[in-house]
C-alpha positions as CSV (number, residue, x, y, z in Angstrom):
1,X,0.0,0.0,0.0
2,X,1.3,3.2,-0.8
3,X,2.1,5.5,1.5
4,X,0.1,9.3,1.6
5,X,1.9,11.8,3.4
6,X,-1.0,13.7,6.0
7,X,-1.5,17.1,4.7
8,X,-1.2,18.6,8.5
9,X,2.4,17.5,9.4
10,X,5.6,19.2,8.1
11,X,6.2,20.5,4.8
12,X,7.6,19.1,1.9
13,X,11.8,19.6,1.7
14,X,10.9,21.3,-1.7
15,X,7.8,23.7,-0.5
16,X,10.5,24.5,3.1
17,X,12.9,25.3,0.9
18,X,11.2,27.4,-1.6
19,X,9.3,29.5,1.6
20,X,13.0,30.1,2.7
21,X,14.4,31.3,-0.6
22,X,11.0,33.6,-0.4
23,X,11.9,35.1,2.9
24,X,15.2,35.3,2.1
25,X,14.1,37.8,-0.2
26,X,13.8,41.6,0.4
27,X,10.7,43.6,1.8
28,X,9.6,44.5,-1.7
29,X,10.0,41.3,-3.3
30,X,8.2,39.4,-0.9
31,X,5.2,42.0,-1.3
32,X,5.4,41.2,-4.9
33,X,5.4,37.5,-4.3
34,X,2.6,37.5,-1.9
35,X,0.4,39.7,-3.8
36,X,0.8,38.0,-7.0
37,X,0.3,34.7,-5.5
38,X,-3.1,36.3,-4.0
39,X,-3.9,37.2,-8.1
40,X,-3.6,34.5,-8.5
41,X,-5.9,32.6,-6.0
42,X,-8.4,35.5,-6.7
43,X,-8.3,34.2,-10.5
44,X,-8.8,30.9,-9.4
45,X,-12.0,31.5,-6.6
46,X,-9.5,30.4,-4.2
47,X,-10.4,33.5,-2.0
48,X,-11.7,37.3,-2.1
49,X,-11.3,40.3,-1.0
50,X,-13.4,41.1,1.9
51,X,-11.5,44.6,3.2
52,X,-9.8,47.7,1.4
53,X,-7.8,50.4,4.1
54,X,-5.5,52.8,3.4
55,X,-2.4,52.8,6.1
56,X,0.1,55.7,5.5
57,X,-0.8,56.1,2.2
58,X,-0.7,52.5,1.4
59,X,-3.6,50.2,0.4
60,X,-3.6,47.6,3.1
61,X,-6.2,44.4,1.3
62,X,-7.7,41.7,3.5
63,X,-8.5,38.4,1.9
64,X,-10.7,35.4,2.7
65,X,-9.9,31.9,1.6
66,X,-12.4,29.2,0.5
67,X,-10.9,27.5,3.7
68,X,-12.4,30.2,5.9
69,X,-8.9,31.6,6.6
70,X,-7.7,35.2,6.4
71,X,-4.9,37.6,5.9
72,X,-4.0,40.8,5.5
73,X,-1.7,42.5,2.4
74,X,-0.1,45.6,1.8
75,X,-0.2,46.1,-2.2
76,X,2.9,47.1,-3.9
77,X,3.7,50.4,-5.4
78,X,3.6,49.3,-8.8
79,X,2.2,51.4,-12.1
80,X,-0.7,51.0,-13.3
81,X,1.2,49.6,-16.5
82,X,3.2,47.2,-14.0
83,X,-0.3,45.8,-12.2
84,X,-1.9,45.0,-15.8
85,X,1.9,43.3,-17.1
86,X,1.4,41.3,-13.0
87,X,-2.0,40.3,-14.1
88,X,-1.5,39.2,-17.5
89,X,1.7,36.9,-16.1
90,X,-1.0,35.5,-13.6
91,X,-3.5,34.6,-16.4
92,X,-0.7,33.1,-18.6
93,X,0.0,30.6,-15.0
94,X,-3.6,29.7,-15.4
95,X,-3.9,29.2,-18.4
96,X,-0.7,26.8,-18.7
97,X,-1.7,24.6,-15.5
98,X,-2.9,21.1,-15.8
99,X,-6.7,20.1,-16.4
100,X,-8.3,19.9,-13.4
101,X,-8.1,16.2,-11.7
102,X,-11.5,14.7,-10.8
103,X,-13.4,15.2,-7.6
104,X,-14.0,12.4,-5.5
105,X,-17.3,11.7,-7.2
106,X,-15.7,11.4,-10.5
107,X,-17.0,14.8,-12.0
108,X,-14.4,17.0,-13.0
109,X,-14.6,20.4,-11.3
110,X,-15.1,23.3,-14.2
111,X,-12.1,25.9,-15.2
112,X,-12.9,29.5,-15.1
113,X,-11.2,29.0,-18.5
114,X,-13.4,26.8,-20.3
């Protein structure tokens, strides 16, 4: 019988490694990082923004997962020409990912793609 790893211990070697070489980054990178991740689970309707503030002149956004979880970002000072490059990058991810595997009933869940 093979063996599946529980979800809620440690981390993968390759998914520690990669969140170091994350934080390892500067300030400005890992705002980048996070954010675009976010686009990209926004894309997805893996969460949604439920809060907008402004903190010393920067937009602070608060999301809500599917999982119930939330967290709070600070979006980067980026032009509006940068943001719409970000978002195109994001939609090329989607676009390239594998089909979506089957649920557990068989049915295959539905892209926002299709």
């Amino acid at each position: 019988m093979k063996h599946i790893p529980d979800p809620t211990s440690e981390i993968s070697p390759a998914l520690a490694l990669f969140a170091r070489t994350i934080d390892a980054q500067l300030p400005a990178a890992r705002e980048l990082f996070q954010y675009a991740l976010t686009l990209l689970m926004l894309e997805d309707n893996k969460a949604e923004c439920i809060a907008r503030h402004v903190i010393d002149q920067r937009e602070h956004l608060t999301f809500k997962t599917i999982a119930g979880d939330q967290y709070t970002l600070i979006k980067p000072n980026l032009s509006v020409e940068q943001l719409d490059h970000l978002r195109s990058m994001v939609h090329a991810v989607l676009r390239s990912s594998p089909p979506p595997a089957s649920d557990l009933t068989g049915e295959t869940s539905k892209s926002l793609h299709e």
